[in-house]
Each structure stands twice: as structure tokens, then as C-alpha cells.
C-alpha positions in Angstrom: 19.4 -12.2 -32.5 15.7 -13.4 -34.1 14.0 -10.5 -35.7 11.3 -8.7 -33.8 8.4 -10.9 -33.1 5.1 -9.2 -33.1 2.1 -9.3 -30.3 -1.1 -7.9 -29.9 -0.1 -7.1 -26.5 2.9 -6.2 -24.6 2.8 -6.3 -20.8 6.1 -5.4 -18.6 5.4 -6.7 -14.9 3.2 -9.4 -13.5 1.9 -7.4 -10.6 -1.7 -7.5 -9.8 -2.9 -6.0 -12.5 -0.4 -7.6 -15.0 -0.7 -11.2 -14.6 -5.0 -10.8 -14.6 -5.0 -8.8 -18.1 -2.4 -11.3 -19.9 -4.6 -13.5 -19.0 -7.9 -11.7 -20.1 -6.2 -10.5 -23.3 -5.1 -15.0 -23.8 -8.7 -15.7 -23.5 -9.7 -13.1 -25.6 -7.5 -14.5 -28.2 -5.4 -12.1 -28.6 -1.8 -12.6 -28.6 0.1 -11.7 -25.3 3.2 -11.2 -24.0 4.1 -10.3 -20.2 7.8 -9.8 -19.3 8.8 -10.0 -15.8 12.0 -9.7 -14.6 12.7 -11.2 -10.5 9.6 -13.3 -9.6 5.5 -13.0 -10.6 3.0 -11.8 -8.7 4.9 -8.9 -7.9 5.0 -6.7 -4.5 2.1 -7.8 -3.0 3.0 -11.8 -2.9 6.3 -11.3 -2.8 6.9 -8.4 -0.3 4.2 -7.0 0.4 0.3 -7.8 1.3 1.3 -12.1 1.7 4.5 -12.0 3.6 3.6 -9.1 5.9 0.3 -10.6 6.8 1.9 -14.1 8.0 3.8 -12.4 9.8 1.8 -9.6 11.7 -0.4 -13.2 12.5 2.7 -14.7 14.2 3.1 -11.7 15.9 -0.9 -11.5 17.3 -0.3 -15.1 18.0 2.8 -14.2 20.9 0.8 -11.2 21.9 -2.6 -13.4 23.0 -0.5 -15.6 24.4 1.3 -13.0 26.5 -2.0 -11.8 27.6 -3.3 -15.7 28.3 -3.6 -15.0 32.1 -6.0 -11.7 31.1 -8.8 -14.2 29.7 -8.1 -16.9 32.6 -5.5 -19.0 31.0 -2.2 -20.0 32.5 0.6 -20.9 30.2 4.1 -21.5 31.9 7.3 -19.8 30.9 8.0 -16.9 29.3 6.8 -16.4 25.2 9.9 -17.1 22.9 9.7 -16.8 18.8 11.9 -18.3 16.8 12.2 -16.3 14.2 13.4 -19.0 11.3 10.1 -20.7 12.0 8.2 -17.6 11.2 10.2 -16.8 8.0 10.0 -20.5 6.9 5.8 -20.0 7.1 5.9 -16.9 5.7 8.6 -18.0 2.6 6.2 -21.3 2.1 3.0 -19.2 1.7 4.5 -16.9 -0.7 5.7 -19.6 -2.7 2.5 -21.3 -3.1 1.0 -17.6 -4.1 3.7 -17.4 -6.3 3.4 -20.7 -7.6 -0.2 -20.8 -8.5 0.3 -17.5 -10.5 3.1 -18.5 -12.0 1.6 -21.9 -13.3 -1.7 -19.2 -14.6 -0.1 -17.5 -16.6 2.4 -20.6 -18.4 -0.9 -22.3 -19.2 -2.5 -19.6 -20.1 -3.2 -19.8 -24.1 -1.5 -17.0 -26.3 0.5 -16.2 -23.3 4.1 -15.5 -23.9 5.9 -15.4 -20.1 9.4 -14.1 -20.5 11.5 -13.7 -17.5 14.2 -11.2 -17.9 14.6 -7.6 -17.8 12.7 -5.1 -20.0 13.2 -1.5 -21.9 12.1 0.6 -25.3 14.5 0.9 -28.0 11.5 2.7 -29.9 7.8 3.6 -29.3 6.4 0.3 -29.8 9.3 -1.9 -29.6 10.7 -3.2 -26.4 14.2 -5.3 -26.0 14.4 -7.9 -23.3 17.6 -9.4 -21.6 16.3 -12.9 -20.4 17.8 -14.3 -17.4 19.7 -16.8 -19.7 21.8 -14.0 -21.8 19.4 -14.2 -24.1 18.4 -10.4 -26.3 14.7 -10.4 -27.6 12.9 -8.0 -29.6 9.3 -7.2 -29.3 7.1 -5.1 -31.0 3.0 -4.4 -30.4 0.7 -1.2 -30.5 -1.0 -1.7 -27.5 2.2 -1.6 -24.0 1.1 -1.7 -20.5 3.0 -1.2 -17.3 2.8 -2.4 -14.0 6.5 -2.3 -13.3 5.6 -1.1 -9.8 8.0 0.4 -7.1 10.5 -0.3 -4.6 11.5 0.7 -1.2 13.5 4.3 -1.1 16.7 4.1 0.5 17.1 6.5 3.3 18.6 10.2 3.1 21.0 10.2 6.4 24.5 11.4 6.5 26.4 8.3 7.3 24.0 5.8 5.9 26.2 4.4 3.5 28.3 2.4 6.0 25.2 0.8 7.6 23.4 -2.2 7.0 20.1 -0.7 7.3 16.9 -3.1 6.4 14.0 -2.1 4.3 10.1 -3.5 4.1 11.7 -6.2 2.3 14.6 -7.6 3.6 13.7 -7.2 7.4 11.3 -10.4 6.7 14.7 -12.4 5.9 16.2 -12.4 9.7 16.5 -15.2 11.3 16.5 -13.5 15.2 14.6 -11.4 17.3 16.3 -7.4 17.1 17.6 -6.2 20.2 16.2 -2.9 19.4 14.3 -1.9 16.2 14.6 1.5 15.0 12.1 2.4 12.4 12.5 5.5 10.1 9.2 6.4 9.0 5.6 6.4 10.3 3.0 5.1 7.7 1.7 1.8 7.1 5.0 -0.1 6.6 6.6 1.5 9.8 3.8 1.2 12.1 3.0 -2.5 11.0 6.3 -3.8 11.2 7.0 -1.7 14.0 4.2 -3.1 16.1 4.8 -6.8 14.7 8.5 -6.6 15.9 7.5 -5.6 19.9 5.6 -8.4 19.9 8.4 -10.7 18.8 10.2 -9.1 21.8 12.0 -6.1 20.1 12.4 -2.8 22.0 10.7 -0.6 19.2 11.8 3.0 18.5 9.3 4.7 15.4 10.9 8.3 14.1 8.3 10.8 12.5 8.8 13.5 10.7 5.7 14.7 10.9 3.1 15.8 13.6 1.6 12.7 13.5 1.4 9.3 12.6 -0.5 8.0 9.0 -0.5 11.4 7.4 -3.3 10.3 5.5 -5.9 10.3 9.0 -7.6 12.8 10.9 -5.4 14.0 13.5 -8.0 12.6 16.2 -7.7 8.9 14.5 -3.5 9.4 14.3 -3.6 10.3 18.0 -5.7 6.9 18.9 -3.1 4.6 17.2 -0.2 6.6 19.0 -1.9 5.8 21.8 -2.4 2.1 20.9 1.2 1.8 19.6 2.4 3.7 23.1 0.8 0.7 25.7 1.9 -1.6 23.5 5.8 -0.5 24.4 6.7 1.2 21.2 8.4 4.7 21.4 7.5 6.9 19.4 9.0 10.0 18.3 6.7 12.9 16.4 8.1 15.9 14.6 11.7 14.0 14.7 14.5 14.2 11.9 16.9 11.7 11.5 20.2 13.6 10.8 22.7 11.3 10.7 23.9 7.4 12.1 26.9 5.5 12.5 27.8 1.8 13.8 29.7 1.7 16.7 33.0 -0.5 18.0 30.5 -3.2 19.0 27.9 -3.5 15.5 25.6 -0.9 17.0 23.7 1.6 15.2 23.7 5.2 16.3 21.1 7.2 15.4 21.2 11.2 15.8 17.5 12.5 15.8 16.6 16.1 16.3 13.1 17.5 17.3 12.2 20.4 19.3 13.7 19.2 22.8 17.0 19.3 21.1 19.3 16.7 19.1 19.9 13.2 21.0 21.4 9.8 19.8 19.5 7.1 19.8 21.2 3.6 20.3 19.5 0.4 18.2 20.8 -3.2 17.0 18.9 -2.7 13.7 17.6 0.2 11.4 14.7 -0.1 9.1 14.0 2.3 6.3 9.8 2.4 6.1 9.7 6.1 4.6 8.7 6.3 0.7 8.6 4.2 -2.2 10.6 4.9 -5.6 8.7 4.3 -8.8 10.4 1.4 -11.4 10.3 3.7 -14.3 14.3 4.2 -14.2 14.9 0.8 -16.6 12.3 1.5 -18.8 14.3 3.9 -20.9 11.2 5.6 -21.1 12.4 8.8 -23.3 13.0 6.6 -26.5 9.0 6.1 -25.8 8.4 9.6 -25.3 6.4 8.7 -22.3 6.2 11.6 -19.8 6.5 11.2 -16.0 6.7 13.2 -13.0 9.7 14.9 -11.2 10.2 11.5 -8.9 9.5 9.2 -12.0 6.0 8.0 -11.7 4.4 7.9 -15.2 1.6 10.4 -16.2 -1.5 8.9 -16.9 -5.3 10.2 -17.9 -8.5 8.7 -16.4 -8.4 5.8 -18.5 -4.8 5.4 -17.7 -3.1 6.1 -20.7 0.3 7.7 -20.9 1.0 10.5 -23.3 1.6 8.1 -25.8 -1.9 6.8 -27.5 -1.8 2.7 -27.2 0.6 2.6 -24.0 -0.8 2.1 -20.4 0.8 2.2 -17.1 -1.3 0.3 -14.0 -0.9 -0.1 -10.5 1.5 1.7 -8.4 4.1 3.1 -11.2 1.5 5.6 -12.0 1.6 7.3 -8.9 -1.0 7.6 -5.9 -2.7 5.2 -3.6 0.0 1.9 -3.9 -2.4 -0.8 -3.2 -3.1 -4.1 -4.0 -6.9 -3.6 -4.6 -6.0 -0.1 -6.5 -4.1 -2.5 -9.0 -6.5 -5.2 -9.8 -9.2 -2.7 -10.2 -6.8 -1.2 -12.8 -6.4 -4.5 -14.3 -10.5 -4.5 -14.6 -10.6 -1.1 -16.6 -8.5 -1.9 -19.2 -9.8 -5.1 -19.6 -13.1 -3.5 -20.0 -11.7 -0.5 -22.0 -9.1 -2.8 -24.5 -11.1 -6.1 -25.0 -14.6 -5.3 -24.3 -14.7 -2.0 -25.8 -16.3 -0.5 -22.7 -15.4 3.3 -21.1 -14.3 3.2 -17.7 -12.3 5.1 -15.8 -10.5 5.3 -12.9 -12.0 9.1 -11.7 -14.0 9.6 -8.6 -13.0 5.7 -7.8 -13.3 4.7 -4.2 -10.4 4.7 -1.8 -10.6 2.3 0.8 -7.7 0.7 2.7 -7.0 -1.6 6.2 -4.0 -0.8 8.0 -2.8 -4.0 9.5 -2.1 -3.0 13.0 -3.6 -4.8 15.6 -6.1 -3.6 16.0 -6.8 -3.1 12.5 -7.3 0.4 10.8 -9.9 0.4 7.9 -10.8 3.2 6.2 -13.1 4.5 3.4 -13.8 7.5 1.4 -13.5 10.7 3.4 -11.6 12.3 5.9 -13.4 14.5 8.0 -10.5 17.2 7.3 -11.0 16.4 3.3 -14.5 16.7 3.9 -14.2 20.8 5.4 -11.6 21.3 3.1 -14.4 21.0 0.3 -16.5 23.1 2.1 -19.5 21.0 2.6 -22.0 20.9 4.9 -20.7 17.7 7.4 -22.0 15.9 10.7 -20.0 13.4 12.5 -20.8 10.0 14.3 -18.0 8.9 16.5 -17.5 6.4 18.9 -15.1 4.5 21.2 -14.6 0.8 20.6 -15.2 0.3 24.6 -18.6 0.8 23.9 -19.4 -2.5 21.5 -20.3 -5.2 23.4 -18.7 -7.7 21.1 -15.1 -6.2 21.4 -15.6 -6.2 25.3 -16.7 -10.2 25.6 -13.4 -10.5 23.6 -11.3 -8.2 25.6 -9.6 -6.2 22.7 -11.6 -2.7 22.7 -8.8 -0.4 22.0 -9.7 2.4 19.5 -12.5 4.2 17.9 -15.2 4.7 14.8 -15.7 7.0 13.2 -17.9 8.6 10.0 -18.5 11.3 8.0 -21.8 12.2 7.0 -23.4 14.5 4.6 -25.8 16.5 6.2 -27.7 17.4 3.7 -28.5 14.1 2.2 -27.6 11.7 5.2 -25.1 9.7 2.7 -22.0 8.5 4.2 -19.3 10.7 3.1 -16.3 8.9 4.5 -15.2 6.5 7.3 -12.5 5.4 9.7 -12.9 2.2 11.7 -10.0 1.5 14.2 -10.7 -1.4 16.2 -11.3 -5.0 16.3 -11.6 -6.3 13.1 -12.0 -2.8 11.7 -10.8 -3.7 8.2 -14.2 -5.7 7.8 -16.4 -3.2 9.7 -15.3 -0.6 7.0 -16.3 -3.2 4.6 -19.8 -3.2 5.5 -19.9 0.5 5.2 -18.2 0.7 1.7 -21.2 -1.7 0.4 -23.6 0.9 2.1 -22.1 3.7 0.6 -21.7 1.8 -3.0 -25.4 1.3 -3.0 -25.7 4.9 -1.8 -27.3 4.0 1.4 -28.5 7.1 4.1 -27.0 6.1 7.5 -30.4 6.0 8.8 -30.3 2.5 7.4 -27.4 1.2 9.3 -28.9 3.0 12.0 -31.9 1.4 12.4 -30.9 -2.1 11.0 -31.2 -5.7 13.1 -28.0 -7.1 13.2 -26.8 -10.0 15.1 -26.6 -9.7 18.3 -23.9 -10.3 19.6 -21.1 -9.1 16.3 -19.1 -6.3 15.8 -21.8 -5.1 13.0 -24.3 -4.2 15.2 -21.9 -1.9 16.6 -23.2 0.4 13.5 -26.4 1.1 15.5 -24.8 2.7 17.9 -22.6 4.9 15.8 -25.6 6.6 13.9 -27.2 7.4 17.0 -23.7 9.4 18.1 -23.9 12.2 16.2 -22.0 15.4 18.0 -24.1 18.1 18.2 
């Protein structure tokens, strides 16, 4: 084995914040190496934000034509998908993501990409086992992590003789499901979930919880149930899965129990969509000395710094919001931080995400219930999306908005738009509330007539009294 070769940098995973600072630290002339061991660009090309998106597209596509007799179109037949065509689209788009990162990053100068697997043997020195059965030593004072995190598999008595499917290998079949059941009702559950009644699925959602999207205010959780509900999906709320089984004929029995009682539940597939396990476990982290939490996520401080001075962990291996846009920003902080010599940090940083079920859910800042919780002094605009005229000429004016405002000071605290195109709707209000904006200016603002924006006017004029 070559001695230990020395870098200015070390980075373990090419994520989204891990590919942008190799790349920052090259042109910076410093001397960089990233280490990733399955494919670059990590979840979010590979099996997360890229994948998931082509597909829930495919999806809309079936569900618009379904609906091609609502807007005075006849089509003939009945809507089929093949399924192999939608995983072809969706496998050549990731490639090209992959592909142009990929390509980044090997002609990036002082860039060392090393595909293999990574882990400490001391502090500063990490050992990698390339693909080719090659051992490498490494050493540098400065280590970041984005090794980010992977699907959790589920907790059910029986679930070990069951091919259940998680976020990312349910994108790999090549047929429609009989019957989806989905464990789990966040993001990942809901959008696949949806996605997969439109391909023609019989869609059963199991919740733990009182709700749906823990993160929302009950009011915006019972909106999408709603949505979700017309849409044919079954959903079951304050429901345990206790245990499954596969039957004579390749079924999968599903025992649930709520408060009606226990009941079986009979599906062709099972996907796992509840929690995510951090990718601390190879790191062999304790020869590091770096501290993480009781499910592995690695402790950081505000400029995301483990306990160790000079190692960093990024993106969603540090625990909270798992994000793609959480990830580059973290990339952006320690690029200004380690190479520009700046001081920022990741406190009091905006949370904003878009749920990509149709129609969309984007959210920013607050939750009204956050917002109490803190005690402070709160009004609220809210509005049914049957009352913008653009989403009515359109005929998709399912959902609501919704904002939080200070009452005080009339800046916009927080807000949740579910509706058509709400992802870009709750865009327009982040930039108002970046440049610290009172709502009286969306308020009274000439917007196009006729978008989805000026829908904004009407909002600030809802206040409940």
C-alpha cells in the first residue's frame, strides 16, 4: 500500500453540498479530495428530487388525460402506462444529471475523485477501499461529510420474509401494482402514493399519526387528505402496522390496528416511506472522536462543525430538514467560512420546502401552531384556491393558502400554499419575506391579471377577524 498522501481537503460524499465545495476548494487552489462510494450526485439525482419528479410528471400526464373529456377533449380508450417507458425516462434523466456532475468534478483542477468506500483509522486520516481492491490512505486537517442517509427498513413482525420496496427501489418496476400499500405518511409516502393511483394502482397510505405531513397545521393536513381521498387513495390515520405476511398466491397481508379494531389489509406490493437512517454507521466515527446522536446523525454547531475542530458534516447526515436546497446552502457556508474567510452560519436560516403532490404543497417559515407556540401576537389570511380565477380557467382549484402574519409589525411570519403551482407561489412570498416586506405590499400590488400571483391580493385582504 502507497504511504498516506496528503490534501488540503478531504470530502466523503458527492451529495449536493459535496461535489459544489470540491469544486470551490479546486478553484481555490487548494488541494482536494472527494471520496464517493455508489454513484455522484448523491440522493437527490439519484433517488430522490430527479427520479421522483419524472415520474410524478408521468403520472400528471395519465391523470389530465383521464380528465380530457372535463376540459372538452375526447380521447378514445381507456389510459394505459407502461411502466418500462416511464423508468427508461426517468433512468435517462438521471444519467445525464449524473453524468454532467460526474464529468465537473474529473475536470475539475486539484480535484482528486476516488470511488470507493470511506472510514477513519485516526482523526485526520481516512482509509478508502476503491471499487478495484485497491487500500488508500489519506490524510488532511480540514474533513467534511455529506455521506447523507438512506431509506429505514420497516419495524413489522414478519417483515423479513417480504419483499417490501423502499423510495428507491419502487422506481425500478417495470408494471403497474395491483395494489400499493404505503407505510408511512410524509412526503415520500404521499407523493409516491398519489403518483402510483394515477398509474392505475389501488392506493392504501397507513399513518401513524393523527394526520398526514406532521410538519403542517392540522387544517392544511386535513386539505391534502381530502385531496388525496377524491383522488381514490385510502387513507388510514392513527393506524399501526403490526405485522404482514405473503400469502399462497405472492400476496402481502398487512395487519393494521387503529381504534376500530385490528384488520388485514390485502396488497400486491408494500412500500416502506417512514424515516430515513443517517450514513454515519461506515464512518467508523469513534476512532474520530466525532459525537453523534442516539440514531447516528452527527452533532454539529452553527457553523457546522462536529466536536472535532477542522471536521464538518453537511447536508442531511447532520440531522434536520433533509433537503436538497438545505444542502447546497450548506455547501455555500463553508465555502464562505473555509475559503473566503467569511462567518456564516446556518442559525435562524429559512426553511422552505414544496411537496410534490399534485397539487403542489409549498411552504415557508412558520406554522401557524409554531407561531402560538412562541407566544406571539399572530393574524391569519386564509383562502380557498376556488377563489383564484387563474386556477378556475384551468380547472385544477383543489386546496387552500394560507399565511401567517405578525400583527404587530405586518411581516409575514410564515406560509403554506397548497394549490396549483403552490411550490412557486410560496416562492414569491419567501422573496417578500427575505426583503422583509409588510403584507400590505403583496396586498396592494398590480399583478398580472390573469396569474396565480395576483391571487396574493386576495389573501391579504382575508384576514379572520
Amino acid at each position: 500500500m502507497p504511504g498516506i498522501a496528503k490534501y488540503d481537503v478531504i470530502i466523503i460524499g458527492s451529495g449536493q453540498a459535496g461535489g459544489p465545495l470540491a469544486t470551490a476548494f479546486g478553484q481555490a487552489g487548494k488541494k482536494a479530495a472527494i471520496i464517493e462510494r455508489e454513484h455522484i450526485g448523491g440522493t437527490c439525482i439519484n433517488e430522490g428530487c430527479t427520479p421522483t419528479k419524472t415520474m410524478v410528471a408521468s403520472a400528471r400526464v395519465a391523470y389530465l388525460t383521464r380528465r380530457a373529456a372535463d376540459y372538452g377533449v375526447q380521447t378514445t380508450g381507456p389510459v394505459s402506462v407502461d411502466m418500462t417507458v416511464v423508468r427508461k425516462r426517468k433512468r435517462d434523466i438521471v444519467e445525464s444529471f449524473r453524468g454532467g456532475s460526474q464529468s465537473r468534478l474529473e475536470k475539475s483542477e486539484n480535484v482528486d475523485l476516488l470511488m470507493g468506500e470511506a472510514y477513519f483509522i485516526e482523526p485526520k486520516v481516512v482509509e478508502v477501499r476503491l471499487q478495484n481492491g485497491e487500500v488508500r490512505q489519506l490524510r488532511a486537517e480540514k474533513i467534511c461529510l455529506n455521506v447523507g442517509e438512506r431509506p429505514t427498513p420497516p419495524r413489522i413482525e414478519g417483515v423479513e420474509q417480504i419483499p417490501f420496496l423502499n423510495s428507491t427501489t419502487i422506481m425500478e418496476l417495470d408494471r403497474v401494482p395491483e395494489h400499493l400499500l404505503v407505510l408511512g405518511g410524509g412526503y415520500v409516502g404521499l407523493e409516491f402514493g398519489q403518483m402510483f393511483r394515477r398509474f392505475g394502482s389501488q392506493v392504501t397510505i397507513i399513518q401513524r399519526g393523527k394526520q398526514l405531513l406532521a410538519r403542517e397545521d392540522s387544517d392544511i393536513a386535513e386539505e391534502v387528505t381530502k385531496i388525496l381521498r377524491e383522488d381514490g387513495v385510502e387513507v388510514l390515520l392513527e393506524t399501526s402496522a403490526n405485522k404482514v405476511a405473503k400469502t399462497a398466491d405472492g400476496q402481502i397481508q398487512l395487519t393494521v390496528q387503529s381504534a376500530e379494531g385490528e384488520r388485514t389489509i390485502t396488497g400486491s406490493h408494500l412500500l416502506a416511506a417512514a424515516g430515513r437512517t443517517p450514513n454515519s454507521d461506515t464512518l467508523n466515527l469513534g476512532v474520530a472522536g466525532i459525537t453523534t446522536d442516539k440514531k447516528g446523525y452527527i452533532q454539529v454547531n452553527d457553523r457546522m462543525e462536529t466536536n472535532v475542530p477542522g471536521i464538518y458534516a453537511l447536508g442531511d447526515v447532520k440531522g434536520g430538514p433533509a433537503f436538497t436546497h438545505i444542502s447546497y446552502d450548506d455547501f455555500r457556508i463553508l465555502r464562505t467560512n473555509l475559503i473566503e474567510h467569511g462567518n456564516a452560519s446556518i442559525a435562524h436560516r429559512m426553511l422552505v420546502y414544496t411537496v410534490f403532490i399534485d397539487p403542489q404543497l409549498g411552504r415557508v417559515g412558520m406554522t401557524e401552531t409554531e407561531a402560538r407556540q412562541q407566544g406571539r401576537n399572530i393574524k391569519i389570511a386564509r383562502m380557498p384556491m376556488s377563489y383564484v380565477a387563474r386556477a378556475l380557467e384551468v380547472d385544477e382549484f383543489r386546496g387552500m393558502m394560507k399565511a401567517i402574519v405578525d400583527a404587530d409589525t405586518d411581516q409575514i411570519l410564515g406560509a403554506c400554499i397548497l394549490g396549483l403551482e403552490g411550490g412557486e407561489i410560496m416562492s414569491m412570498l419567501e422573496i417578500a419575506m427575505l426583503g422583509k416586506l409588510p403584507y400590505t405590499v403583496l396586498r396592494d400590488g398590480v399583478f398580472a391579471h390573469p396569474t396565480l400571483a395576483e391571487s396574493l391580493n386576495n389573501l391579504f385582504g382575508s384576514f379572520e377577524s
